[in-house]
C-alpha positions as CSV (number, residue, x, y, z in Angstrom):
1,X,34.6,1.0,11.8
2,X,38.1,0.5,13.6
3,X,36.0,0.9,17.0
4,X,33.1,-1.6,15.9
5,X,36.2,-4.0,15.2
6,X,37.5,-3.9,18.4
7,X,34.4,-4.1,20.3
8,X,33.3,-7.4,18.3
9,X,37.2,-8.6,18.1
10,X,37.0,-9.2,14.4
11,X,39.4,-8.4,11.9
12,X,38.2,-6.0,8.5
13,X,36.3,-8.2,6.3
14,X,34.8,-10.5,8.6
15,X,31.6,-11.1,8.6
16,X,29.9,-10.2,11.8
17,X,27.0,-11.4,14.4
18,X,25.0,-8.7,15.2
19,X,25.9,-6.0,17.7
20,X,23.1,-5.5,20.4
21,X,22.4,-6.2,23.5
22,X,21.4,-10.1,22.7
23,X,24.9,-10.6,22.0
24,X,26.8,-8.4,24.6
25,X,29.2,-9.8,27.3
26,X,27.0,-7.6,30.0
27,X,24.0,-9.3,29.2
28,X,23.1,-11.5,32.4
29,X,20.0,-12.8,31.2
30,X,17.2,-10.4,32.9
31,X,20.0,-7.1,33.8
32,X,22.6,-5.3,31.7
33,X,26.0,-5.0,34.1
34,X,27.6,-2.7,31.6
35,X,28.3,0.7,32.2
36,X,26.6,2.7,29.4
37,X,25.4,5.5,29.5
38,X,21.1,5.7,29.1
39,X,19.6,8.2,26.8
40,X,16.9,9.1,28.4
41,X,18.4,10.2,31.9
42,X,22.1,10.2,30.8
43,X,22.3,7.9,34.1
44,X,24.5,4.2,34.2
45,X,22.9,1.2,32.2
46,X,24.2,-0.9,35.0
47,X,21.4,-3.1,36.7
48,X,18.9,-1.7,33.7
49,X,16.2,-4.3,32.8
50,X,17.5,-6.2,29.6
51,X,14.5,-5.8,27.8
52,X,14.7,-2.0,28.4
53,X,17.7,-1.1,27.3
54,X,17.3,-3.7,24.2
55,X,14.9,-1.2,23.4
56,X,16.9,2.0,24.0
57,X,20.2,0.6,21.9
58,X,19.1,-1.9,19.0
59,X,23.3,-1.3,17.9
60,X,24.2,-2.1,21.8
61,X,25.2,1.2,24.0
62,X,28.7,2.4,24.1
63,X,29.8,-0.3,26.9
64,X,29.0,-3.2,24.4
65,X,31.4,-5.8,24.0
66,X,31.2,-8.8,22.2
67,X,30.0,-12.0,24.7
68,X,31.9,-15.4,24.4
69,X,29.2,-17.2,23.1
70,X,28.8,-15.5,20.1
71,X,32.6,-14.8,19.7
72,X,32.4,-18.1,18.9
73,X,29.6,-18.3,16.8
74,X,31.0,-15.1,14.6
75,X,34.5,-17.1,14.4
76,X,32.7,-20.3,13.2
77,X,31.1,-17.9,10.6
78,X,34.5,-16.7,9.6
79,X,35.9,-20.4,9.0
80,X,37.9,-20.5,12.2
């Protein structure tokens, strides 16, 4: 849970936007820039059609990061 933490910059018992790749920092509209790694070739996520690897991590892939714009929406939910 520590990790999820981290990775959404929240503190323990806030509540929390959903992780996944809607709401990642490498999310650049139509490609993922992050550097996962893909399940079904072990390859990098990096340049990976969005919609693909939506698909392939629902919970966001081990690269995920929480993007600014809903950093701010998950602090607004927390009363900050």
């Amino acid at each position: 849970m520590e990790d999820k933490l981290r990775k959404m910059k929240a503190n323990p018992g806030d509540k929390l936007v959903e992780q996944n790749c809607s709401t990642c920092e490498f999310n650049f509209g139509d490609v993922c820039t992050g550097h996962g790694t893909r399940m079904d070739n072990s390859e990098d996520t990096y340049g990976m059609p969005i919609e693909e690897a939506d698909k392939m991590f629902p919970a966001g892939c081990n690269d995920y990061g929480i993007s600014l714009d809903y950093f701010i929406e998950q602090e607004k939910l927390n009363g900050r």
